[in-house]
C-alpha positions as MATLAB code, in Angstrom:
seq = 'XXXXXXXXXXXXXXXXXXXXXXXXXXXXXXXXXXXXXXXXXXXXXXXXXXXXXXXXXXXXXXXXXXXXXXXXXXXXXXXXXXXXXXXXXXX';
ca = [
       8.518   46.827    2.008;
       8.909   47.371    5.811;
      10.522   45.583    7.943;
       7.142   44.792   10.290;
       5.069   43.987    6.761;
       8.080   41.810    5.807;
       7.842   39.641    9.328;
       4.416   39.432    8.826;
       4.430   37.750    5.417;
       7.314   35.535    6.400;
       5.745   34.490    9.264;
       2.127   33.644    7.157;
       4.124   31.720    4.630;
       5.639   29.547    7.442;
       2.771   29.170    9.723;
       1.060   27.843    6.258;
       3.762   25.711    5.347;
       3.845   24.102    9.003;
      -0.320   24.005    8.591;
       1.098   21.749    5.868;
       3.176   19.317    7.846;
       0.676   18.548   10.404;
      -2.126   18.142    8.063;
       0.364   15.923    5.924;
       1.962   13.556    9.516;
      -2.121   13.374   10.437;
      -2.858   11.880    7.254;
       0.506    9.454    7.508;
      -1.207    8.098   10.575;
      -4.095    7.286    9.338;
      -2.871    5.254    6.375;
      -0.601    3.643    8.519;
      -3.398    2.419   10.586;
      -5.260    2.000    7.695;
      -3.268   -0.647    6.289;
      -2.755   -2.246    9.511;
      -6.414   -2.959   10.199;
      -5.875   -4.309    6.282;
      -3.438   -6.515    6.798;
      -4.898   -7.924    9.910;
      -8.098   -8.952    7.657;
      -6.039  -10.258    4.688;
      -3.658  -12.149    6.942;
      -6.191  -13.652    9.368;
      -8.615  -14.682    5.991;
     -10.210  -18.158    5.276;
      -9.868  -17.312    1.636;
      -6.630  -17.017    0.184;
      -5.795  -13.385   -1.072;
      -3.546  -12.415   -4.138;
      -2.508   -9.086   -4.988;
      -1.646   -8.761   -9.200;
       0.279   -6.167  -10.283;
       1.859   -5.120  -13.245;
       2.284   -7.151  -16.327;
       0.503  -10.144  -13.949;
       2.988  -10.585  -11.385;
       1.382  -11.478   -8.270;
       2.423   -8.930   -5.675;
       1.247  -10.089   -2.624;
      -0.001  -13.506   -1.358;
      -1.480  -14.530    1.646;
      -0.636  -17.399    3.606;
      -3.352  -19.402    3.235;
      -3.368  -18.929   -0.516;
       0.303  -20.500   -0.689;
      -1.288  -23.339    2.115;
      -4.059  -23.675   -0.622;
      -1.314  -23.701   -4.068;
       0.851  -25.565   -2.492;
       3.714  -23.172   -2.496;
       5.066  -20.589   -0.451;
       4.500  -16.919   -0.186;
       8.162  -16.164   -2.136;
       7.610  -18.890   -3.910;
       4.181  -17.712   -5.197;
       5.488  -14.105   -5.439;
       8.171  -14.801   -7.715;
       5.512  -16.133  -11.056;
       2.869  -14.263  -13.156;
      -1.012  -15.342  -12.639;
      -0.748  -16.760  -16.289;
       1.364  -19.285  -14.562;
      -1.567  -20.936  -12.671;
      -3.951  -21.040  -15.721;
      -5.222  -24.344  -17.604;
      -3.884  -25.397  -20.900;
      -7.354  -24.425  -22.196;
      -6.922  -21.067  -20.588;
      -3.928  -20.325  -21.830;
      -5.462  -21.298  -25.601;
];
């Protein structure tokens, strides 16, 4: 291949991989600000917010879920939602 064919696919496969990067830091941004505007909302809420993940651990809680329990956030963070269901529930 010559050397002048050779720059020019070098230089396409960088210029594409850098097309890459942007695109990718671009879309960083806006799921940073994303979740910011979302965790304004959740933390300024009325209503208390929980998050359940996996196998019914609660993830996240908001503050004025905990205010609402009667526990903290760690607190809350630390048990499974099964924890906070009736007898009957649980039946």
């Amino acid at each position: 291949m010559p050397f002048r064919k050779m720059i020019f696919v070098c230089s396409s496969i960088v210029g594409g991989q850098l097309a890459t990067i942007i695109d990718n830091l671009h879309l960083y941004e806006e799921i940073k600000e994303s979740e910011e505007k979302y965790r304004t909302v959740v933390e300024g809420a009325m209503d208390g917010v929980v998050v359940v993940g996996e196998n019914y651990h609660l993830k996240y809680v908001n503050e004025r879920m905990a205010e609402i329990v009667g526990y903290s956030q760690e607190e809350l963070t630390e048990r499974i939602f099964g924890d906070f269901w009736t007898k009957k529930a649980r039946s």
